[in-house]
N, C-alpha and C positions, 0 to 999 in steps of 0.2 A: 504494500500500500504506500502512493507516493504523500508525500504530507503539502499540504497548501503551502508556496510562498508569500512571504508579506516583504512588501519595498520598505527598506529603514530610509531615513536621511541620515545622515551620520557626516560632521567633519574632521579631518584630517588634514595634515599638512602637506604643504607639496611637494617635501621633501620623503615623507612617507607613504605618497602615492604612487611617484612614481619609483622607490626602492620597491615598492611588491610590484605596480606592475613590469617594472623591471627583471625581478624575480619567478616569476610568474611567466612571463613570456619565454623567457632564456628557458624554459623547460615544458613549452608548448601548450602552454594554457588557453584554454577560450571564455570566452568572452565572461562568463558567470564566476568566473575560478574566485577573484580577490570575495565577494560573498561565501562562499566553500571551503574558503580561505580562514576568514576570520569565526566562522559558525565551530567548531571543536574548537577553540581557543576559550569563546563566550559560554560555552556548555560545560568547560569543565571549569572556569570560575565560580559560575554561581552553585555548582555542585558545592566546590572549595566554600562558597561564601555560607551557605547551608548549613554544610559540618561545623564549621566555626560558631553558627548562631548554636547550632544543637549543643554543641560541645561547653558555650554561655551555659546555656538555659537549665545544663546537666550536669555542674560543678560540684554543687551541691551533694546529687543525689550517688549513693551507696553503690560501688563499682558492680558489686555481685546482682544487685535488685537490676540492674543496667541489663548484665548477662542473664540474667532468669527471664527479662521481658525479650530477647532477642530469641534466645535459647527455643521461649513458647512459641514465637510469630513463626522461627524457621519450623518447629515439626509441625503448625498448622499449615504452612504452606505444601511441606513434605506430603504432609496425608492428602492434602486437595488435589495434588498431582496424582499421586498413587491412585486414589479414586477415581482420577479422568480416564488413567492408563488403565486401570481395570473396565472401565466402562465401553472405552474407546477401543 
């Protein structure tokens, strides 16, 4: 399944635009690449920026109780598979 694009504006400098497409070209890119480009850069920040808030929000809390809530989500997830694959 292909996912809908959305047009950003975004600016940059023109010292940075044209080092990618600089970049970019020297190794045959068309026309879409600098977007394709920057998309896993921006997805694995905010992933980054994510664990960090979690990692705030869960200073506090008891390392083990941490491991017990994970521990349960994977064997719920474990059994819903098993379940499919039985099914399926």
């Amino acid at each position: 399944m292909q996912e809908e694009a959305v047009r950003w504006s975004i600016k940059v400098s023109k010292d940075t635009d044209l080092t990618l497409r600089s970049y970019l070209g020297a190794r045959g890119a068309k026309s879409g690449a600098p977007a394709k480009f920057i998309e896993e850069p921006v997805r694995r920040r905010v992933l980054q920026c994510t664990v960090q808030d979690i990692r705030a929000r869960n200073t506090d809390t008891d390392p083990e109780e941490i491991q017990r809530i994970v521990d349960e989500a994977v064997s719920e997830v474990r059994a819903e598979r098993r379940a499919k694959q039985k099914a399926g």
